[in-house]
DOFI-226508 format. One line per 2 residues: for each residue x, y, z of C-alpha. Coordinates in Angstrom, 2 decimals, decimal comma, padded with zeros to 5 digits. Example, Ala and Ser with C-alpha at 12.3 -4.5 7.8 and 13.67 -1.06 7.14 Angstrom:
2
012,30/-004,50/007,80 ~ 013,67/-001,06/007,14;
END
This chain:
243
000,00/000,00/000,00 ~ 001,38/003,44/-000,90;
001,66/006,17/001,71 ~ -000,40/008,62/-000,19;
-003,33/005,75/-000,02 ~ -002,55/005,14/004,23;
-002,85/008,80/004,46 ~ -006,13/008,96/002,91;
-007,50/005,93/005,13 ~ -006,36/008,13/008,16;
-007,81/010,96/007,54 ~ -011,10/008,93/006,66;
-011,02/007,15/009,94 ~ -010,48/010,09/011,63;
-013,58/012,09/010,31 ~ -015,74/009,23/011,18;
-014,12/009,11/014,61 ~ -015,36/012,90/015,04;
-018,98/012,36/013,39 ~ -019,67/009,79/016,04;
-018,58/011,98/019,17 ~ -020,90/014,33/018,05;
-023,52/012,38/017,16 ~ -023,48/011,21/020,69;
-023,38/014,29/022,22 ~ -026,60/015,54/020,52;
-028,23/012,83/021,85 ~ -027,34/013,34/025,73;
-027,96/016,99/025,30 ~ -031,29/016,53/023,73;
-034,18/016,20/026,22 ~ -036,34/012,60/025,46;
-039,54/013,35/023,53 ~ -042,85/011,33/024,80;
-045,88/010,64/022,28 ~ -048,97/010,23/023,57;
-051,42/008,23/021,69 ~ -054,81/008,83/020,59;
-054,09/012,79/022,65 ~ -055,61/014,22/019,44;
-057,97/011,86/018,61 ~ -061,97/012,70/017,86;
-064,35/012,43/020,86 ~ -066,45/009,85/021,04;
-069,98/011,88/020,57 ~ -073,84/011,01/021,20;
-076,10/013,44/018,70 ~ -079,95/013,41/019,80;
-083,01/015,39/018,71 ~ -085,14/017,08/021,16;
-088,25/018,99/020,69 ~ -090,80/021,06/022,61;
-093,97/022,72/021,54 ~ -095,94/024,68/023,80;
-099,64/026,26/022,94 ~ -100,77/029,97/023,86;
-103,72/031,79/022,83 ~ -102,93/034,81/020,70;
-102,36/038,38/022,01 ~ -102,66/040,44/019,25;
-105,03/041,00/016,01 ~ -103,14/042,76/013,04;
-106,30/044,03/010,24 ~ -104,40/045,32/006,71;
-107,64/047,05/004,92 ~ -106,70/049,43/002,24;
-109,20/052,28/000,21 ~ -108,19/052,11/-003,48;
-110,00/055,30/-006,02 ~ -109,61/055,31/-009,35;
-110,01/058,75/-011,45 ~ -109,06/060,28/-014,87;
-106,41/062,13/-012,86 ~ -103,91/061,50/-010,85;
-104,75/064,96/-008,46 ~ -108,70/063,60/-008,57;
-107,62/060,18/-007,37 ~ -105,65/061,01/-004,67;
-108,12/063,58/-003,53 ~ -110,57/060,79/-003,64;
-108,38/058,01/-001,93 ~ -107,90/060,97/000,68;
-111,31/061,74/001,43 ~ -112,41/058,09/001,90;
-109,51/057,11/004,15 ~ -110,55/060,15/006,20;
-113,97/058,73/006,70 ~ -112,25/055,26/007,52;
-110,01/056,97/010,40 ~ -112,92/058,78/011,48;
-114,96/055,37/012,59 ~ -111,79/054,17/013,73;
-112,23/056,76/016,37 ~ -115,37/056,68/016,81;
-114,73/052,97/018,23 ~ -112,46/054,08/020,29;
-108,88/052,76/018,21 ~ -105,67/054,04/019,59;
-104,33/056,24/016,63 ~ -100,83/055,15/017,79;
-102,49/051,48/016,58 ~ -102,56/052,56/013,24;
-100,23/052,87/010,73 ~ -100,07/053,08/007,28;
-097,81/050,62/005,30 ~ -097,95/051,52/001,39;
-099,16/054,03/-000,66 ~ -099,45/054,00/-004,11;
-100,44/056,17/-007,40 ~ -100,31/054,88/-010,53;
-101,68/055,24/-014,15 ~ -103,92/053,25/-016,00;
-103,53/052,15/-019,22 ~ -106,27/051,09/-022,18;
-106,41/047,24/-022,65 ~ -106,37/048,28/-026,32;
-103,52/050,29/-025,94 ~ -101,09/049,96/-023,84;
-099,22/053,43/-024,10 ~ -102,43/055,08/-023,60;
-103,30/056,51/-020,14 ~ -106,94/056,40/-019,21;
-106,99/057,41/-015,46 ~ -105,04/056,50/-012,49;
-105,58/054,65/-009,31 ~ -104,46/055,94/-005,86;
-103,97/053,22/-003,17 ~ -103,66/053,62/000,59;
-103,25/050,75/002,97 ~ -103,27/051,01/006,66;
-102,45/048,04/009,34 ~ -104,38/048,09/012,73;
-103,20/046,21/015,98 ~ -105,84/045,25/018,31;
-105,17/043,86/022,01 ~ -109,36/043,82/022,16;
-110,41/040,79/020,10 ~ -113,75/041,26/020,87;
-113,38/045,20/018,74 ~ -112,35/042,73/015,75;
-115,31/042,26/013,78 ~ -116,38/045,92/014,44;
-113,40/047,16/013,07 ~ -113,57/045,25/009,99;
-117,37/046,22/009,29 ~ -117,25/050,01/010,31;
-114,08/050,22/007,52 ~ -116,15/048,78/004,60;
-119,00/050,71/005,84 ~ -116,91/053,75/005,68;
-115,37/053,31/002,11 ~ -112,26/051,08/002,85;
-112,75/048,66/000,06 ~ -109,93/046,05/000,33;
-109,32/044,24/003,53 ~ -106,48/041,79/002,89;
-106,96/039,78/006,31 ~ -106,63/038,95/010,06;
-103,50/037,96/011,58 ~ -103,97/036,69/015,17;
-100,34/036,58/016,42 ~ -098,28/037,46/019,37;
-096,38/039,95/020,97 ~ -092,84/040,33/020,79;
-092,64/039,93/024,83 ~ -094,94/036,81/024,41;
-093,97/035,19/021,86 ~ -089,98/035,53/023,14;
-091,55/033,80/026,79 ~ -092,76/031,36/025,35;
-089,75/030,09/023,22 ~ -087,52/030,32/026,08;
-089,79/027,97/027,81 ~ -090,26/025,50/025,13;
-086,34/026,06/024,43 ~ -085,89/024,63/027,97;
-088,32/021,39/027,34 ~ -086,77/020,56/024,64;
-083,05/020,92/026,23 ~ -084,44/018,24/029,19;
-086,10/016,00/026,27 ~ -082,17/015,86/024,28;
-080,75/015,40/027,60 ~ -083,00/012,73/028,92;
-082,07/010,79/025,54 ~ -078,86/010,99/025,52;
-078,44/009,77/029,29 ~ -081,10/006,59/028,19;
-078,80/006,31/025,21 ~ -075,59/006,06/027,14;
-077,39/004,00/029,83 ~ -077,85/000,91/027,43;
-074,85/001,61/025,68 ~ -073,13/001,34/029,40;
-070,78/004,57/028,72 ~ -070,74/007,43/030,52;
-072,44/011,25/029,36 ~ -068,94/013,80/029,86;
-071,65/016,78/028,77 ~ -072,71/018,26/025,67;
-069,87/020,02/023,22 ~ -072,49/021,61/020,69;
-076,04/022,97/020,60 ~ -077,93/023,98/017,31;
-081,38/025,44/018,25 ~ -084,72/025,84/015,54;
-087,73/027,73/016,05 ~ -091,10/027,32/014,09;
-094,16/029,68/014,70 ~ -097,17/030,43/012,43;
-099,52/033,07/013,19 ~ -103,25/032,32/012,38;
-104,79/033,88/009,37 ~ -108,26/034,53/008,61;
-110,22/035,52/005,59 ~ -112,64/038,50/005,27;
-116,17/038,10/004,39 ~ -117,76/041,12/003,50;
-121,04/039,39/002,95 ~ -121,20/038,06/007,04;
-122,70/041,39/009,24 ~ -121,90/041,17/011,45;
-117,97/039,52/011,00 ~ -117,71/036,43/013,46;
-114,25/036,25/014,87 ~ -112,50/033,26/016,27;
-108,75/033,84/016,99 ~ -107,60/029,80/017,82;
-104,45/029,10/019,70 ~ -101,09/029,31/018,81;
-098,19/026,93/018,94 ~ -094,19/027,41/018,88;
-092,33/024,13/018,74 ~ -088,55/024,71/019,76;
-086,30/021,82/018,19 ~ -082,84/021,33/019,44;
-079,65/019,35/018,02 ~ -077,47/018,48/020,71;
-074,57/016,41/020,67 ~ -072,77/014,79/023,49;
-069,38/013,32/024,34 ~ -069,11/010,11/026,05;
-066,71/007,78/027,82;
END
């Protein structure tokens, strides 16, 4: 063997000699790492269903009536649709309405146009339409019949409904009923399945509530009026984590 080749296998023997010192020391200065398993692993979860409805009668009687003129112009039918409405508001009063329970919600004045031709304006109709909250049910059917006596001529409906303080008591109790019905599952569900209930991670809530509507009948005098009851059913999706 030469001495240029011995040198070489010297020098190679000593860099490996040095890589393994430090290897070494890396690994006593580096602190041991511990993996625990299953630490990030997805909870074991129960998802149930529970629902509440709950019955009240209504509170509150919303009437939309409107007066609706028609003239060959548009000053005469607004004049019109003025005077009328006038003579609605005045046996309003005379009932004894609230003017604060009144309100108007559209208003409206547009032309009219021949069949024949449609660019052709023949007149134009003025339309006002007013919404009236009652807390007196029994003032109702009075209302209705002293407005078409006194010109309204459009009466869209009754909406018995409830209040916003009302209707937000009674969710919140049916919201609760239907919290104990979810949790009473899931505790009968765990009970058979012989795991424990740890407590719920997630809560979606649903609310459904439909006022009752009624249909006018100018030819009944005088109107019979039967609000109903109401119902708000509360539905809740809750899931649980077990162990």
């Amino acid at each position: 063997m030469s001495e240029i080749v011995s040198r070489r296998l010297y020098y190679l023997a000593a860099v490996a000699m040095v890589a393994i010192v430090l290897i070494s020391a890396i690994a006593l200065v580096r602190p041991p790492t511990v993996q625990t398993i299953g630490q990030n692993a997805t909870p074991k979860t129960i998802e149930v269903t529970g629902t509440a409805t709950l019955s009240a009668p209504p509170d509150e009687a919303i009437l939309v009536l409107a007066v609706q003129t028609q003239a060959t112009s548009a000053t005469q039918a607004a004049a019109d649709n003025a005077a009328t409405m006038a003579n609605v508001f005045a046996a309003l009063t005379n009932l004894g309405i609230d003017k604060n329970s009144i309100e108007t919600v559209s208003y409206t004045l547009s032309p009219v146009y021949d069949q024949t031709t449609s660019s052709k304006v023949v007149g134009y109709t003025a339309r006002n339409a007013i919404q009236i909250t009652l807390k007196d049910f029994s003032l109702v059917g009075k209302v209705l019949d002293a407005a078409v006596s006194a010109g309204a001529n459009e009466v869209q409906g009754i909406m018995f409904t409830l209040s916003s303080t009302a209707l937000t008591t009674l969710q919140e109790q049916a919201l609760g009923q239907a919290l104990q019905d979810a949790n009473g599952q899931a505790r009968a569900m765990a009970s058979n399945l012989g795991v424990s209930i740890v407590g719920p991670i997630s809560v979606s809530p649903g609310y459904s509530y439909q006022p009752n509507s009624l249909t006018f009948n100018a030819a009944l005098q005088p109107t019979p009026i039967q609000p109903g009851t109401l119902q708000v059913t509360v539905t809740v999706q809750v899931t649980y984590q077990f162990a």
